[in-house]
C-alpha positions, 0 to 999 in steps of 0.5 A: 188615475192619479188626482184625476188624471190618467196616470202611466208607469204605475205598476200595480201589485195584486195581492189575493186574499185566499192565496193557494196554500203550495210550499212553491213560489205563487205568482202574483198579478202584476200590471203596468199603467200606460199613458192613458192610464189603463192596464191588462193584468198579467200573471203567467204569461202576458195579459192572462188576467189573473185568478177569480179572487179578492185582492188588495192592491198595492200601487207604485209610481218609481220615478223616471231617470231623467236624461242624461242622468248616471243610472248607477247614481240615480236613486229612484223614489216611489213618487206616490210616497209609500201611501199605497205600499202596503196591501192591509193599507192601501184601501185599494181592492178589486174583485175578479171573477171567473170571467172577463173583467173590467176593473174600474178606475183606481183612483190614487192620490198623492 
């Protein structure tokens, strides 16, 4: 939800509080806003959820090319400024266990 309202192409970075302690690469839980603002979590393969752990969650908003705009000379911006950017300053947090989830909304502002 962004002031509100559902809010797409928002992807959301999960970011665990106890990751695993590997000299390998972690995958991280990344999901995608759709249109009506609801998301799946995916961390290996599509809509796996991701591992029971807490997480801070870090929220980015790029904006869309406009038509008939160059790719290579646009400059996309996160829209939501850099607020939610940083998992230690986010105050975004969610709680997943070893279960099915539903998260609740997050609510962001701009």
């Amino acid at each position: 939800m962004l002031n509100g309202r559902p809010a797409s192409g928002v992807e959301l970075i999960f970011v665990p509080d106890n990751p695993p302690e590997s000299d390998l690469l972690v995958p991280t839980p990344r999901a995608v806003s759709d249109a009506e603002g609801r998301f799946e979590v995916s961390t290996y393969t599509g809509g796996d959820g991701a591992p029971a752990d807490g997480y801070s969650v870090i929220a980015i908003r790029m904006s869309k090319l406009p038509e008939g705009v160059d790719p290579e000379a646009f400059n996309s911006v996160d829209e939501l400024k850099g607020k939610y950017s940083e998992p230690d300053k986010s105050g975004l947090r969610v709680q997943i266990e070893p279960r099915t989830n539903e998260l609740p909304d997050i609510e962001l502002n701009r």
